[in-house]
Biopython code that builds the backbone (N, CA, C, O; Angstrom):
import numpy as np
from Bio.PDB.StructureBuilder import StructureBuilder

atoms = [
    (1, "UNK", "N", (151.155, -56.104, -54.093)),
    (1, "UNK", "CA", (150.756, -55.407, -55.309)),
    (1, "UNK", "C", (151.790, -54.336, -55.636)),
    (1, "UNK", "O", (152.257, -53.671, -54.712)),
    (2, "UNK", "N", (152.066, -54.187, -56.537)),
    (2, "UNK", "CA", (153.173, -53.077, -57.202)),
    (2, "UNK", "C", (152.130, -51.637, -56.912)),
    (2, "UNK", "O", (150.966, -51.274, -56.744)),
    (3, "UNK", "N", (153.379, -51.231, -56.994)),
    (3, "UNK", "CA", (152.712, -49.534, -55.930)),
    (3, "UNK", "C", (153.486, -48.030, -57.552)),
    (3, "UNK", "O", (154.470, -48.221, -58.266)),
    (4, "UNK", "N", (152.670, -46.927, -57.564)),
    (4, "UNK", "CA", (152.728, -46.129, -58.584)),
    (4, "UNK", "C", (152.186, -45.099, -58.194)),
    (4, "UNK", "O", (151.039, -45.035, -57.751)),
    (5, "UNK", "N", (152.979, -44.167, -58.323)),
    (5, "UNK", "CA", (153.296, -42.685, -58.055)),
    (5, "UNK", "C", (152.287, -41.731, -59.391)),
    (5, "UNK", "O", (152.517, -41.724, -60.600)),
    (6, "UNK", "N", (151.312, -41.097, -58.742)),
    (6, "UNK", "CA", (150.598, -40.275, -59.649)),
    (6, "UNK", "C", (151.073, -39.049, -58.959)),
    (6, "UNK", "O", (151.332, -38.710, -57.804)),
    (7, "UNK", "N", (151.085, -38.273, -60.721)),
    (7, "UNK", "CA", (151.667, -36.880, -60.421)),
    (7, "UNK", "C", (150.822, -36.024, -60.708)),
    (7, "UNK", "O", (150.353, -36.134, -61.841)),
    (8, "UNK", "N", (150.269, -34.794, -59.781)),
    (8, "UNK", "CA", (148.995, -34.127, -60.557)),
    (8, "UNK", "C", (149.630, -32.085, -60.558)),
    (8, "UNK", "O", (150.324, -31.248, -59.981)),
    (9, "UNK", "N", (149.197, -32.204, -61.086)),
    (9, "UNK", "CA", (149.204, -30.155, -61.022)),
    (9, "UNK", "C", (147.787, -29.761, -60.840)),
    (9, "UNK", "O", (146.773, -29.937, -61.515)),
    (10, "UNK", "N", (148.131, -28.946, -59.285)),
    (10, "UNK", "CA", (146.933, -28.719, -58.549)),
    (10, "UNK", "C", (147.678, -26.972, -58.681)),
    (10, "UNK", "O", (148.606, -26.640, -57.943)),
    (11, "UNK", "N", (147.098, -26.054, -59.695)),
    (11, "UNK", "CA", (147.422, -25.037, -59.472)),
    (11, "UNK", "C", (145.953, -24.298, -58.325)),
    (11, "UNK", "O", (144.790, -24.684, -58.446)),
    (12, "UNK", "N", (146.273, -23.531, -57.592)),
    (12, "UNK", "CA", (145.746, -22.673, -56.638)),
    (12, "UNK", "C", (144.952, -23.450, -55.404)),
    (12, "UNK", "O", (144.124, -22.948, -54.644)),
    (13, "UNK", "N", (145.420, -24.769, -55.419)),
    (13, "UNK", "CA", (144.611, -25.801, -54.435)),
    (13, "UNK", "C", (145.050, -25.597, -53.106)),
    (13, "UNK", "O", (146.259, -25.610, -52.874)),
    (14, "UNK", "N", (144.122, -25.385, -52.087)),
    (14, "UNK", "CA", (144.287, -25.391, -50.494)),
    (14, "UNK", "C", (144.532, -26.576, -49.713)),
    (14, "UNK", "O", (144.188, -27.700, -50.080)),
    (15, "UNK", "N", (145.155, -26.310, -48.584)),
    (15, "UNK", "CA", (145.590, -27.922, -48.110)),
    (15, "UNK", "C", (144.054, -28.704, -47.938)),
    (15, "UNK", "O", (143.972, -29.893, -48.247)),
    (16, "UNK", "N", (143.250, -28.206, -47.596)),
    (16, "UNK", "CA", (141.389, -28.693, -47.239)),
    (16, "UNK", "C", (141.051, -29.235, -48.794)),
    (16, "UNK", "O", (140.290, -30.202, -48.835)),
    (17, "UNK", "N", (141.623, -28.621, -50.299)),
    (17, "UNK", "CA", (141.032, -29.182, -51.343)),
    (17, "UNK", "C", (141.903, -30.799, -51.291)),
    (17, "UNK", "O", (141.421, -31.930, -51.229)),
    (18, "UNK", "N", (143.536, -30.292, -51.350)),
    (18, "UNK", "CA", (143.931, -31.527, -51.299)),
    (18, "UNK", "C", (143.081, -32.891, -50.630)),
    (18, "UNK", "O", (142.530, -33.824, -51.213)),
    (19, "UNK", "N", (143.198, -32.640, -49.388)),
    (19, "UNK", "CA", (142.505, -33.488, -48.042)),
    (19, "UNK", "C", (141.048, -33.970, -48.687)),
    (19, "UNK", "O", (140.604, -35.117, -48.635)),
    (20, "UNK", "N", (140.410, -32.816, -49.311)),
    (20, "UNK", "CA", (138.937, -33.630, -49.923)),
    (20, "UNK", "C", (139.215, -34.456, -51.144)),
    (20, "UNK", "O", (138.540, -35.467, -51.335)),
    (21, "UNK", "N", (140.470, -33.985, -52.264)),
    (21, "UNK", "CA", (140.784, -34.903, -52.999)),
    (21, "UNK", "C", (140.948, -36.509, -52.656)),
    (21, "UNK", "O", (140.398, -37.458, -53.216)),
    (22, "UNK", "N", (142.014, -36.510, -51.400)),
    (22, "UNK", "CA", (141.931, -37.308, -50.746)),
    (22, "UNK", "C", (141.353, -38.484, -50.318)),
    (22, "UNK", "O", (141.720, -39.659, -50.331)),
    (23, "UNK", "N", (140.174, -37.793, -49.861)),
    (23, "UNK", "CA", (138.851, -38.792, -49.477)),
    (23, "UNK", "C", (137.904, -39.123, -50.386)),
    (23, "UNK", "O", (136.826, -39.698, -50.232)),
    (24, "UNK", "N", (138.502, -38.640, -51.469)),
    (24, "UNK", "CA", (137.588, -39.604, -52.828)),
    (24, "UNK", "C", (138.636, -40.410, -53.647)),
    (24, "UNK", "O", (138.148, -41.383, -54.222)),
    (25, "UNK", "N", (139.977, -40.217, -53.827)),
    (25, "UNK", "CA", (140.209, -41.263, -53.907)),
    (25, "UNK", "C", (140.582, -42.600, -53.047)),
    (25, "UNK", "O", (140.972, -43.651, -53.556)),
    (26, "UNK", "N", (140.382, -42.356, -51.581)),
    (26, "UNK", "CA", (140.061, -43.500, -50.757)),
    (26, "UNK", "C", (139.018, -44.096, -50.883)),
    (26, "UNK", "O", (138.936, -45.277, -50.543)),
    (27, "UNK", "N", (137.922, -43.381, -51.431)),
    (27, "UNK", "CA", (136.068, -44.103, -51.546)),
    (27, "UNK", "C", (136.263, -44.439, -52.422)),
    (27, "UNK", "O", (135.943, -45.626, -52.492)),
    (28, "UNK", "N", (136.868, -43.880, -53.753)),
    (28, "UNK", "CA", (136.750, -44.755, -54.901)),
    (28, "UNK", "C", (137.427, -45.978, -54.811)),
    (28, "UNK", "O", (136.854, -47.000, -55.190)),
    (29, "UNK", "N", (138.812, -46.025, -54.265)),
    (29, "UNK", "CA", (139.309, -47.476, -54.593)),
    (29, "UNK", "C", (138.995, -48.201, -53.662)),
    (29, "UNK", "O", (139.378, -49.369, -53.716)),
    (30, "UNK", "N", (138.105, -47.699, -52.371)),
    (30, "UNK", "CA", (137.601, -48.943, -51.366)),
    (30, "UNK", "C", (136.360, -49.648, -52.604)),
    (30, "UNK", "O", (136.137, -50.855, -52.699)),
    (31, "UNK", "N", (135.822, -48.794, -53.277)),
    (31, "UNK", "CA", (134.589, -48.926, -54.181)),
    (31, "UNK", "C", (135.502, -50.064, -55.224)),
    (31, "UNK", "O", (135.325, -51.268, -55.408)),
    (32, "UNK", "N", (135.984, -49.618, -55.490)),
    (32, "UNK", "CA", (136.445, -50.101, -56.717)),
    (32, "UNK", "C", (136.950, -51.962, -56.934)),
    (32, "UNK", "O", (137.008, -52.761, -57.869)),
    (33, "UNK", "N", (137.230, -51.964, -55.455)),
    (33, "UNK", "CA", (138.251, -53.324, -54.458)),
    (33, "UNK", "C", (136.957, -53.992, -54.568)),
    (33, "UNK", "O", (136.633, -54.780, -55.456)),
    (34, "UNK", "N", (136.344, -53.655, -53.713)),
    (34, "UNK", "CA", (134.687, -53.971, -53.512)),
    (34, "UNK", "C", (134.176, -54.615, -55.085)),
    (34, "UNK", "O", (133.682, -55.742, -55.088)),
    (35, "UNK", "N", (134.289, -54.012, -56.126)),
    (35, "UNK", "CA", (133.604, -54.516, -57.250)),
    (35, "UNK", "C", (134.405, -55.526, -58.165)),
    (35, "UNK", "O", (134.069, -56.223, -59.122)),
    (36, "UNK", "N", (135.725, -55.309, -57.420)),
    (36, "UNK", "CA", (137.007, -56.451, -57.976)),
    (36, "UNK", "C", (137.752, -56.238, -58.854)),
    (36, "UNK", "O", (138.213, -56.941, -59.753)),
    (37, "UNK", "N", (137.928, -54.692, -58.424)),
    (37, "UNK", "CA", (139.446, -54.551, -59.101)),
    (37, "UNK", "C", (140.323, -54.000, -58.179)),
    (37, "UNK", "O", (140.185, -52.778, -58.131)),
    (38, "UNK", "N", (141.105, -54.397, -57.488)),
    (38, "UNK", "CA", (141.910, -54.418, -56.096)),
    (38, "UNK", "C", (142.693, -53.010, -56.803)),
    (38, "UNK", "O", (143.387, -52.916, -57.816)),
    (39, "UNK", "N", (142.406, -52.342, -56.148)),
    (39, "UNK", "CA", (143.422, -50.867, -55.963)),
    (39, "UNK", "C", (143.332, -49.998, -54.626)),
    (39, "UNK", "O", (142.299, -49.475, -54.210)),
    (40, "UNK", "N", (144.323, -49.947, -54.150)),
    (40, "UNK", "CA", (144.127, -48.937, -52.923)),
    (40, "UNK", "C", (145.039, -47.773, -52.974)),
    (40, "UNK", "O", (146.193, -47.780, -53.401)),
    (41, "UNK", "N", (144.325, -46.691, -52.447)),
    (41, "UNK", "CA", (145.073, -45.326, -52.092)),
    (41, "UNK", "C", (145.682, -45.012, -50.902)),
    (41, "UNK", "O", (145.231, -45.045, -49.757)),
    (42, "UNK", "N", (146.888, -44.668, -51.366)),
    (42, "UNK", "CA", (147.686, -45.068, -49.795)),
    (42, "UNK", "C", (148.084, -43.266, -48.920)),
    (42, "UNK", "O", (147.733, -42.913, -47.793)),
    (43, "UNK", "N", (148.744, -42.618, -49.758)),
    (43, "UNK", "CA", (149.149, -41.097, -49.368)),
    (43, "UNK", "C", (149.641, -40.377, -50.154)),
    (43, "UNK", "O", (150.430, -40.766, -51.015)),
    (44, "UNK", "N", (149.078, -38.591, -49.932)),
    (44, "UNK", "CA", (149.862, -37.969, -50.848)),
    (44, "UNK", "C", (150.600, -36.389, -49.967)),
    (44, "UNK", "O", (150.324, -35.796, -48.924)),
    (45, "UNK", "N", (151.290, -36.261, -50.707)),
    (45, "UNK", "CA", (152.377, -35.440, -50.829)),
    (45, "UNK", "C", (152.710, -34.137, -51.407)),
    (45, "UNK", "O", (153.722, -34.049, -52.102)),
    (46, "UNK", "N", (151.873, -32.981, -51.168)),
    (46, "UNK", "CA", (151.660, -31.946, -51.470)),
    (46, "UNK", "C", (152.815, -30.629, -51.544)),
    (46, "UNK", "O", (153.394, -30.067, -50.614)),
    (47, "UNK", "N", (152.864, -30.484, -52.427)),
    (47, "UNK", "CA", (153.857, -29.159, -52.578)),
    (47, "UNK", "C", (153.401, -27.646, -53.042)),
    (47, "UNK", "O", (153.792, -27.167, -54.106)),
    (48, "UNK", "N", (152.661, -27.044, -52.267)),
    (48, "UNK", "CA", (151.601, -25.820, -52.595)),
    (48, "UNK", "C", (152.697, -25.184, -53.109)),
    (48, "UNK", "O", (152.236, -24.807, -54.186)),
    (49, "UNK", "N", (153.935, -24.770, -53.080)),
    (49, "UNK", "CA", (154.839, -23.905, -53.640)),
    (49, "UNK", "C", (155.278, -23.777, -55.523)),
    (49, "UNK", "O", (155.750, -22.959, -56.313)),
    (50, "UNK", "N", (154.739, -25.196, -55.497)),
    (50, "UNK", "CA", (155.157, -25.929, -56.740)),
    (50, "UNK", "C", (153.725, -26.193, -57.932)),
    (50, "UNK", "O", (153.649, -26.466, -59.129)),
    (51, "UNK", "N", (152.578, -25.892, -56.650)),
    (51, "UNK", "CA", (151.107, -26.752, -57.410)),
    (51, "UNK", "C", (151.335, -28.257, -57.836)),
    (51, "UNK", "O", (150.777, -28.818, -58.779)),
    (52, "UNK", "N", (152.120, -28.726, -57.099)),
    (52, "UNK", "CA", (152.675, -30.301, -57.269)),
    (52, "UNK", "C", (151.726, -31.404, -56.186)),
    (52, "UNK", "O", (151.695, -31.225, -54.969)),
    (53, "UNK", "N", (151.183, -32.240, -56.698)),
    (53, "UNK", "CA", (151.070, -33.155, -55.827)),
    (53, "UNK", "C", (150.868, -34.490, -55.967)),
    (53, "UNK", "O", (149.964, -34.948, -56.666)),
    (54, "UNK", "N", (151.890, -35.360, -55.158)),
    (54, "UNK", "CA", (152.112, -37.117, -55.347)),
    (54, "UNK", "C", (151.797, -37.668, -54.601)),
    (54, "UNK", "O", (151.988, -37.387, -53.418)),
    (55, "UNK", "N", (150.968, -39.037, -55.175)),
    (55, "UNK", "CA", (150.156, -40.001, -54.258)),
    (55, "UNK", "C", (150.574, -40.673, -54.735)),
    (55, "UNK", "O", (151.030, -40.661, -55.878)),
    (56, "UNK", "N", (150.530, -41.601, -53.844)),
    (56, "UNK", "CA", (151.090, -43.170, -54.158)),
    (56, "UNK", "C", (149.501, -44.000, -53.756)),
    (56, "UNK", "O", (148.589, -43.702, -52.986)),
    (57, "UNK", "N", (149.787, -45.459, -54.948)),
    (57, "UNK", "CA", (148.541, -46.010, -54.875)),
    (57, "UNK", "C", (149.069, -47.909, -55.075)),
    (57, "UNK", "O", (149.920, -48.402, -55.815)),
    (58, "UNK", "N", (148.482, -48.318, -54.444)),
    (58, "UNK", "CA", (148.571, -49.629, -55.032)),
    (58, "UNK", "C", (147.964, -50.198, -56.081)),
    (58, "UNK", "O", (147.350, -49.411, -56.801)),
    (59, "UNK", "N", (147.948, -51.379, -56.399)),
    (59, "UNK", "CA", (147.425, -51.495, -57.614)),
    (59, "UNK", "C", (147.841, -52.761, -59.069)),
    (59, "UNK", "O", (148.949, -52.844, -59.600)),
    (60, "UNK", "N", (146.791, -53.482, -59.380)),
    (60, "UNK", "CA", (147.849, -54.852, -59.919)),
    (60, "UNK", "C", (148.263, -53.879, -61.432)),
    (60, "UNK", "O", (149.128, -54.445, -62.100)),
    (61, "UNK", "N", (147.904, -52.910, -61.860)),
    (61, "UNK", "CA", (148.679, -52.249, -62.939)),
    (61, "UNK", "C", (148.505, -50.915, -63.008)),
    (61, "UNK", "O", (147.532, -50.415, -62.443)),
    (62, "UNK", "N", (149.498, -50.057, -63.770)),
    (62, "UNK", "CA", (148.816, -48.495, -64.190)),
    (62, "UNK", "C", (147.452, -48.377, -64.667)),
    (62, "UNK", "O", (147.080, -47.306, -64.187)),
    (63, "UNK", "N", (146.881, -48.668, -65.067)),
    (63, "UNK", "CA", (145.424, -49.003, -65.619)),
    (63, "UNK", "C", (144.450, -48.616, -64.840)),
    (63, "UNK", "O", (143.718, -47.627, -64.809)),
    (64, "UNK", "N", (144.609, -49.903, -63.993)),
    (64, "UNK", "CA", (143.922, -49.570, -62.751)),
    (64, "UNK", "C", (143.918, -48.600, -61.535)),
    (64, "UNK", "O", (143.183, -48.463, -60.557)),
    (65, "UNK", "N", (145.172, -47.911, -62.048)),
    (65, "UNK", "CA", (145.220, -46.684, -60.950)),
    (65, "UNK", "C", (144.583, -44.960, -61.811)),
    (65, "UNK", "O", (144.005, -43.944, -61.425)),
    (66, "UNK", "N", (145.133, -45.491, -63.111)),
    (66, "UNK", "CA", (144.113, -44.102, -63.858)),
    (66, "UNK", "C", (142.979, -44.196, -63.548)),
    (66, "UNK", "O", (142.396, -43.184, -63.157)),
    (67, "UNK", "N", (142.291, -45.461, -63.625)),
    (67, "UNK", "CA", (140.950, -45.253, -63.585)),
    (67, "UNK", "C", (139.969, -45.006, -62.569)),
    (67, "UNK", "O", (138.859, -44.476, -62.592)),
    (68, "UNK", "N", (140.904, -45.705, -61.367)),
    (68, "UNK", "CA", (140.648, -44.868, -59.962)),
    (68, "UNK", "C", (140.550, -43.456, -60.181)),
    (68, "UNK", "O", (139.492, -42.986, -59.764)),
    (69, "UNK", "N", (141.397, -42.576, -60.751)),
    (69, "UNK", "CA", (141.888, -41.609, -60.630)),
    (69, "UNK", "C", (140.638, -40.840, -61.475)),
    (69, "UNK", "O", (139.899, -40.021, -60.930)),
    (70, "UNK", "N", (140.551, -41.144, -62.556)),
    (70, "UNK", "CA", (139.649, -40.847, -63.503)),
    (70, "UNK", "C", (137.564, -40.780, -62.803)),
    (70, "UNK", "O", (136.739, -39.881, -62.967)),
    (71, "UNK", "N", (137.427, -42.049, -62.114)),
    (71, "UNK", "CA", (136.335, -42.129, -61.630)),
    (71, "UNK", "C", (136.386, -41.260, -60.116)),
    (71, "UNK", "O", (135.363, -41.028, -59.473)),
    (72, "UNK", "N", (137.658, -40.865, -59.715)),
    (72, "UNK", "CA", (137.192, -39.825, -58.736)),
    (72, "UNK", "C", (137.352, -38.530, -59.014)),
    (72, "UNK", "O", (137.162, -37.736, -58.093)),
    (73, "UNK", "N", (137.805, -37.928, -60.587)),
    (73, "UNK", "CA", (137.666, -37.048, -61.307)),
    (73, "UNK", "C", (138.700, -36.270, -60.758)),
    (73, "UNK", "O", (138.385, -35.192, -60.254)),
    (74, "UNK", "N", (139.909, -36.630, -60.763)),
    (74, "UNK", "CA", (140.996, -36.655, -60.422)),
    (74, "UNK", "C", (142.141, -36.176, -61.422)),
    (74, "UNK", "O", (142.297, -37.021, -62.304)),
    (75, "UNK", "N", (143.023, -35.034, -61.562)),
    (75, "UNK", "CA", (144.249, -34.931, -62.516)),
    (75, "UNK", "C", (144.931, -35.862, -62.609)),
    (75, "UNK", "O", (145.456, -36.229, -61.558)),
    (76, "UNK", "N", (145.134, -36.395, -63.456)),
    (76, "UNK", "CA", (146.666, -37.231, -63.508)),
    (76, "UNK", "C", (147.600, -36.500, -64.747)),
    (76, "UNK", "O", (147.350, -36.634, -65.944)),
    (77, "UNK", "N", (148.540, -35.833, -64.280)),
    (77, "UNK", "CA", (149.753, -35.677, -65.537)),
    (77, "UNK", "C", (150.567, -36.804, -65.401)),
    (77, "UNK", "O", (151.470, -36.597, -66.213)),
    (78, "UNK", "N", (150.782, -37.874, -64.854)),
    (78, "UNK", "CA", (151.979, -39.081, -65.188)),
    (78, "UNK", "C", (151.799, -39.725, -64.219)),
    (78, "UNK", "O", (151.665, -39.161, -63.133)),
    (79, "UNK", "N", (151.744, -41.131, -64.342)),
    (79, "UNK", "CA", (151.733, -42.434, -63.359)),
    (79, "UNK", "C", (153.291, -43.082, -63.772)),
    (79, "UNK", "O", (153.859, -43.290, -64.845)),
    (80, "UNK", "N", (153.605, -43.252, -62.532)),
    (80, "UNK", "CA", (154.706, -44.370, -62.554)),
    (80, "UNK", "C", (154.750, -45.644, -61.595)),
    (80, "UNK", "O", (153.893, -45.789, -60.723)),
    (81, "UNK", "N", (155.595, -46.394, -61.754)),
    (81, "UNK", "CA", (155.890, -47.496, -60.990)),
    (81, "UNK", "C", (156.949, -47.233, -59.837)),
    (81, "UNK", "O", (158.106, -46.923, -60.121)),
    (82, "UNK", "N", (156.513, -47.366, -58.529)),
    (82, "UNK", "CA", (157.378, -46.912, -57.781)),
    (82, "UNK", "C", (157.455, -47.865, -56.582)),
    (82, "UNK", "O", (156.516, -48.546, -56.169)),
    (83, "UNK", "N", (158.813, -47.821, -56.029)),
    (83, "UNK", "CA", (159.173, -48.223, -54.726)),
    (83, "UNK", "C", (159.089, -47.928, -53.470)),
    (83, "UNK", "O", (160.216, -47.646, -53.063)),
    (84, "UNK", "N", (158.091, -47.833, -52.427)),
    (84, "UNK", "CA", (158.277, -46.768, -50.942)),
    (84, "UNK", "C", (159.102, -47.312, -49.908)),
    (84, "UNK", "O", (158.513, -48.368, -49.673)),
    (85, "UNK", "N", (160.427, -47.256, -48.876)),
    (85, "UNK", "CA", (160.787, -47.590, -48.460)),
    (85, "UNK", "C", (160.711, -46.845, -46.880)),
    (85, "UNK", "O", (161.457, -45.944, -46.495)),
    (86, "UNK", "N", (159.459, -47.569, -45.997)),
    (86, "UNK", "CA", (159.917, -47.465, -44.625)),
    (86, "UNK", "C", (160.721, -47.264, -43.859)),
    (86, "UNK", "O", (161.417, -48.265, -44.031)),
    (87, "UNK", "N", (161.327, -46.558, -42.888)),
    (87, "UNK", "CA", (161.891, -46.393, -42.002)),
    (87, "UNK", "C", (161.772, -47.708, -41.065)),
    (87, "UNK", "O", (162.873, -47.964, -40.578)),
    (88, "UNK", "N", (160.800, -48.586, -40.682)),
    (88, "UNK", "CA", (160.417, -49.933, -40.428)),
    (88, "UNK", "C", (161.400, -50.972, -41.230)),
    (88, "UNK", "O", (162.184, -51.770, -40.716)),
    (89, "UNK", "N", (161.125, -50.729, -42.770)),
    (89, "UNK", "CA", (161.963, -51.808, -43.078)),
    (89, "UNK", "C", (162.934, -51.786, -43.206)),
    (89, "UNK", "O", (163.315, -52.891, -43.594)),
    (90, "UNK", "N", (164.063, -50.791, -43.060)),
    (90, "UNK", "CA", (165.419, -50.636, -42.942)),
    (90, "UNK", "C", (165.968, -51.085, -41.728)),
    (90, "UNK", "O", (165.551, -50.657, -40.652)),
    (91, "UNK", "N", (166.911, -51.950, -41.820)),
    (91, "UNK", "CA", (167.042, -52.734, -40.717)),
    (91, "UNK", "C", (168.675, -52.196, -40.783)),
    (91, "UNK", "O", (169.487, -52.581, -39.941)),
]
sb = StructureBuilder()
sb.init_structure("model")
sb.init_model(0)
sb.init_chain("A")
sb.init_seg("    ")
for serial, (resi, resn, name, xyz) in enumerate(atoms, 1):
    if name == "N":
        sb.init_residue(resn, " ", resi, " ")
    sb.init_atom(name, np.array(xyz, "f"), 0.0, 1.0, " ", f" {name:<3s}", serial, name[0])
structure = sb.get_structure()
């Protein structure tokens, strides 16, 4: 599945809000897979200095990752299409 980078502005958020953000968008897109629309939440990437924070999600389109995002009542300022490259798969 093509994978997409959501960008949110979390002004005054604690690493514990992040972490609970977190665990709803893992319930939502286990929920969501479950009802048959395949999206999963994979990790995010917090920058408290910045109020920045990027998750990456799988997902068969942007669509389906707003709306993850949306049903776990979630910021999104910008989704993109993105590439993650392992340390594993570099050979």
């Amino acid at each position: 599945m093509p994978q997409y980078v959501v960008e949110r502005h979390l002004p005054n958020f604690t690493g514990e809000q992040v972490a609970a953000a977190a665990k709803r968008a893992k319930q939502t897109t286990f929920e969501m897979t479950r009802e048959g629309t395949p999206v999963r939440y994979m990790r995010s990437i917090f920058i408290p200095g910045e109020d920045k924070c990027y998750c990456l999600f799988e997902g068969e389109n942007p669509d389906s990752v707003l709306l993850a995002n949306q049903r776990a009542e979630l910021p999104v300022e910008s989704i993109s299409e993105a590439l993650s490259i392992t340390t594993e798969e570099i050979t």
